[in-house]
C-alpha positions as a printed Julia matrix, in Angstrom:
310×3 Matrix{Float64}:
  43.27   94.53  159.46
  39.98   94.49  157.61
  39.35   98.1   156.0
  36.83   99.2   153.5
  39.72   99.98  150.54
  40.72   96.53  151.07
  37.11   95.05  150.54
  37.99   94.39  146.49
  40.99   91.7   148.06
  38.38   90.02  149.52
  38.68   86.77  147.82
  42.48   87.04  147.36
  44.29   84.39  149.0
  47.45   85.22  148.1
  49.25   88.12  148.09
  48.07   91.34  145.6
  50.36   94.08  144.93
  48.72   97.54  146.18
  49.59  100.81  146.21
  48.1   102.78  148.6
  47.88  106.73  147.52
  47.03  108.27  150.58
  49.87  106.96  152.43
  52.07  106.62  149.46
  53.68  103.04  150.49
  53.12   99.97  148.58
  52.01   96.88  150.18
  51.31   92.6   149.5
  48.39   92.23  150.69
  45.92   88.68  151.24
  42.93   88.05  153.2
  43.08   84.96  155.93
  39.82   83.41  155.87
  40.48   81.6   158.54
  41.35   84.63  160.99
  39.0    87.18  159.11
  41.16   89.68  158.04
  43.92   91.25  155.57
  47.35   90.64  156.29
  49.65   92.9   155.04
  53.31   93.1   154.16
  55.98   95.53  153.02
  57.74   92.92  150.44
  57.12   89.89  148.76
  59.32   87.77  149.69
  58.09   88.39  153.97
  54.35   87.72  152.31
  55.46   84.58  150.67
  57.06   83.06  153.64
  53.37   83.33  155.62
  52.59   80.67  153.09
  56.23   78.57  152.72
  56.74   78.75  156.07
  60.34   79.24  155.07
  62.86   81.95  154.43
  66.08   83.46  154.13
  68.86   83.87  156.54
  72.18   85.95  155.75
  74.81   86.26  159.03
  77.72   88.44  159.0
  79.86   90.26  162.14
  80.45   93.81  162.8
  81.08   96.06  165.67
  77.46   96.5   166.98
  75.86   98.82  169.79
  74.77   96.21  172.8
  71.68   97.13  175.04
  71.6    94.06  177.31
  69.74   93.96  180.25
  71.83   94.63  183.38
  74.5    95.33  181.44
  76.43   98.68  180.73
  75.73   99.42  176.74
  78.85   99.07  174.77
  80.12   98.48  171.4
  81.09   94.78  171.12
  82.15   92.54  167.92
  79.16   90.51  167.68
  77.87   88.16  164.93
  73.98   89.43  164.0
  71.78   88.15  160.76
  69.37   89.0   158.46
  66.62   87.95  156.62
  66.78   89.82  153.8
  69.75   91.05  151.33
  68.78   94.39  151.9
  68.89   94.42  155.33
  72.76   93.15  155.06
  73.0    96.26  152.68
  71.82   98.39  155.66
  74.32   96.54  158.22
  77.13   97.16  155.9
  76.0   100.7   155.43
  75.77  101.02  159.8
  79.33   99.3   159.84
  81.42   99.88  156.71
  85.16   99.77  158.75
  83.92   96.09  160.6
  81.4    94.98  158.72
  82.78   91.1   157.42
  81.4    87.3   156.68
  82.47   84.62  158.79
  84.0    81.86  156.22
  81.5    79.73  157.84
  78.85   81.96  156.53
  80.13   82.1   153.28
  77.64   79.38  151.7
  74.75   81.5   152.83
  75.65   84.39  149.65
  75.69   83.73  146.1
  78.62   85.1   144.18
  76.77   87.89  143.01
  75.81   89.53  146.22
  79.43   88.85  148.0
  80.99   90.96  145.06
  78.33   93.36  145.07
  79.19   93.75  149.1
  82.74   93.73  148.66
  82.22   96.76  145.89
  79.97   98.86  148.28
  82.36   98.2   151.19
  85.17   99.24  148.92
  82.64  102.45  147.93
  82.4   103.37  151.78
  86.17  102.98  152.3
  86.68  105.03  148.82
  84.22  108.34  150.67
  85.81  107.68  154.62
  82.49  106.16  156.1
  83.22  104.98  159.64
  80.81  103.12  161.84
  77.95  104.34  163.34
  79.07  105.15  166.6
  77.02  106.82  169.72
  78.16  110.16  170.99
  79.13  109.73  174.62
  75.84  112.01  175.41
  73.54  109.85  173.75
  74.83  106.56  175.4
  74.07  108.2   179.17
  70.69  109.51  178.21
  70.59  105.29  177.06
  72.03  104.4   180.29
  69.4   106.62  182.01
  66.46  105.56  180.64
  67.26  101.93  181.07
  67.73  103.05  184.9
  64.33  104.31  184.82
  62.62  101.49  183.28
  64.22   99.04  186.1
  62.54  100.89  188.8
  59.41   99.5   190.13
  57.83  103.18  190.34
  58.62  104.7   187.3
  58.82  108.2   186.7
  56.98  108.69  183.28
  57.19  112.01  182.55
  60.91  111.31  183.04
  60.87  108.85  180.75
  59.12  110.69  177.71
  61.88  113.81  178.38
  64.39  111.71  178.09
  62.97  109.28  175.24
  62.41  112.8   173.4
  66.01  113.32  173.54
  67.36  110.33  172.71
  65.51  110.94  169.23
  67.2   114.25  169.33
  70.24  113.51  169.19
  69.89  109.85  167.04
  68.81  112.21  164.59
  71.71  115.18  164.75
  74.09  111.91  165.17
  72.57  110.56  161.77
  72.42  113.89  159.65
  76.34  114.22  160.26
  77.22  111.12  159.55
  75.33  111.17  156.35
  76.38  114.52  155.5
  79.59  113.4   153.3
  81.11  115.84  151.13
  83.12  113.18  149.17
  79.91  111.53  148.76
  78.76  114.63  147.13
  81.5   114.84  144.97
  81.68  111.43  143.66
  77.76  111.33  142.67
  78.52  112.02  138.99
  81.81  109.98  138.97
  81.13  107.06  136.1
  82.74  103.67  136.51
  85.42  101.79  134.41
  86.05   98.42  134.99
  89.37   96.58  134.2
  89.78   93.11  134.46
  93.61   93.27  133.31
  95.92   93.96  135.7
  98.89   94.67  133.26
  96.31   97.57  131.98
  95.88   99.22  135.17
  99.82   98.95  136.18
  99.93  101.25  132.52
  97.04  103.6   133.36
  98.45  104.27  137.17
 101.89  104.63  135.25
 100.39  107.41  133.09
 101.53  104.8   130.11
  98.11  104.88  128.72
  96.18  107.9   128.59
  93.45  106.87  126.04
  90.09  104.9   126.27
  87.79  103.9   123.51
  83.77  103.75  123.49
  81.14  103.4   120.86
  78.92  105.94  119.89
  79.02  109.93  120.47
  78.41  110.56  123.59
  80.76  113.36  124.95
  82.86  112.77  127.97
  85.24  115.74  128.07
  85.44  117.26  131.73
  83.16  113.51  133.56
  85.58  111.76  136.2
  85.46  108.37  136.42
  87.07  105.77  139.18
  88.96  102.89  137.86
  87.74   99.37  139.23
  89.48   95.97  139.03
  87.77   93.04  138.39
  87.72   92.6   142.64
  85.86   95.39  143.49
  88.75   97.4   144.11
  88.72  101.27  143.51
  92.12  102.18  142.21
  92.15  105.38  140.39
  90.14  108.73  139.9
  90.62  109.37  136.03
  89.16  112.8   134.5
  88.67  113.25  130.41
  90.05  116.37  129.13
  89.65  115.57  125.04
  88.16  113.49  122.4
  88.26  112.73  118.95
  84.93  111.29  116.91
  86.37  108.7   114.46
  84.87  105.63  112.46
  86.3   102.26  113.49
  88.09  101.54  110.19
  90.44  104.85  110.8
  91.42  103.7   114.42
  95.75  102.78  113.65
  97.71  100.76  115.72
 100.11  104.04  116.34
  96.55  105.27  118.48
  96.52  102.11  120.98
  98.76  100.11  123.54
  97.82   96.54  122.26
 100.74   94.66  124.14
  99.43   96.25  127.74
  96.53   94.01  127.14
  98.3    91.22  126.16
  97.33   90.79  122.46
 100.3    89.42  120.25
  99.78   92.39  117.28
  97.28   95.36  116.02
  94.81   93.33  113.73
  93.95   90.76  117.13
  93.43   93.95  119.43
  91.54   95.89  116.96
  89.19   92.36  116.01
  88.43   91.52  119.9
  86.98   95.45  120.66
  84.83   95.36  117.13
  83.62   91.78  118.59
  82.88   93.96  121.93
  81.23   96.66  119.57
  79.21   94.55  118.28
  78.12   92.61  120.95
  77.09   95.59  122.99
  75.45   97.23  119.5
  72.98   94.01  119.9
  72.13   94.32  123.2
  70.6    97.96  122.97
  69.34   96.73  119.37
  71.6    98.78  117.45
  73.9    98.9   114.24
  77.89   98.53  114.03
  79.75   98.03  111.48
  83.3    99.27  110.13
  82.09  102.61  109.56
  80.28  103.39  112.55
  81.64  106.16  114.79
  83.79  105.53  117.96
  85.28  107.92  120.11
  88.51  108.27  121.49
  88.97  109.41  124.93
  92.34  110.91  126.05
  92.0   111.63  130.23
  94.64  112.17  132.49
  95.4   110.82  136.05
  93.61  112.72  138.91
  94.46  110.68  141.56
  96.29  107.1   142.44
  93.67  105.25  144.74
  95.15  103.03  147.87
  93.57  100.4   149.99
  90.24  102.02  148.59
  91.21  105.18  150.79
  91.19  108.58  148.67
  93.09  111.79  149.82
């Protein structure tokens, strides 16, 4: 690949980040001397590895499609891999019921991205995903063309019609699957994670009804799922009133201190000013006693199951 916008690289020898306008796509690229041209890639870690000679290797099973020669195509539980984390994303994302890593595969993911996975197979469960599956139709036009292809005199324009269809009806296969109307109702659902268990036994028990933030930021009429410190998706909670206070005026007779396991008032109300604060220093902001708080008063929408909604 040796083009005229490139000609600036020239003397690059390792990989330069470049946006290219006219196509709108952003490459890596780096000129091989040695082969006299520009090599190009789509991310940096596939443009490093041409230098490493080393990369990354993720395996997990699902129920994949099977094309193998002189075979029937089926579905069939299979173990595949892949060399990047976003490319397990997508496998998750093509098979959210099946999708799993083999305990001897385990080692291969870093904390991180196996609770990330669990969370976003949990999210596909929560909006009734399923796996991509092949319409009966599309696996005979598969079945055809591989027919086709086997014969010593091929029939071409044959082979186009049908190749034409099969990208048909991938595509109408595709648009309804990702046509989800849960999907489209959840987009503007927020997220509130709870690491207690004894506080999520009182919210599904309609116990506690309130929830406290800093800062003014309205939340009457958002939804928001309730998430446990697994992954898990366990309730659909929608606010229906608040009340702008300063910390100092929050009372004891306002909070359920003993559902998250604090011994009195003055412990509960010290640990969420520490939280206050801490979070006030991250986006470089004051707190203090008289800053303002709001209390959040929501009601249960919905008791979540297995991740399955109704």
């Amino acid at each position: 690949m040796r083009k005229l916008k490139y000609k600036k690289f020239n003397h690059c020898s390792l990989p330069y980040p470049f946006f290219d306008e006219k196509s709108n796509l952003f490459y890596w690229i780096f000129y091989d001397k040695k082969r006299h041209q520009f090599i190009r890639r789509e991310n940096l870690q596939y443009a490093l590895e041409d230098f490493t000679k080393m990369g990354l290797l993720y395996h997990y099973q699902a129920n994949m499609f099977s094309n193998r020669k002189n075979e029937r195509p089926i579905y069939r539980i299979m173990v595949g891999y892949c060399t990047s984390f976003v490319d397990v994303i997508k496998a998750l994302y093509d098979h959210p019921d099946t999708f799993i890593i083999p305990k001897e595969y385990i080692v291969e993911y870093s904390k991180q991205e196996l609770e990330y996975l669990k969370q976003l197979q949990n999210y596909f469960h929560v909006i009734g995903l399923k796996d991509e599956k092949r319409s009966t139709e599309l696996n005979n036009v598969l079945i055809e063309l591989n027919a086709l292809s086997n014969k010593k005199r091929k029939n071409l324009f044959k082979i186009r019609k049908l190749e034409k269809l099969e990208k048909k009806l991938v595509e109408k296969e595709r648009i309804n699957r990702y046509t989800n109307s849960k999907a489209e109702k959840f987009l503007r659902y927020q997220n509130i994670y709870e690491e207690k268990e004894s506080v999520i036994a009182s919210f599904l028990q309609e116990e506690r009804d309130y929830r406290i933030y800093r800062g003014k930021h309205s939340k009457v009429g958002e939804y928001s799922f309730l998430i446990d410190k697994e992954g898990n998706y366990r309730a659909i909670l929608e606010f229906i009133s608040e009340e702008e206070l300063k910390f100092r005026d929050l009372t004891e007779d306002m909070v359920d201190y003993k559902s998250s396991r604090f011994k009195n008032f003055k412990d509960y109300k010290n640990d969420l000013y520490q939280k206050f604060l801490e979070e006030s220093r991250w986006y470089k902001e004051n707190f203090n006693e008289n800053s303002s708080i709001l209390y959040v008063k929501f009601k249960l929408v919905e008791i979540i199951e297995n991740n399955r909604t109704k």
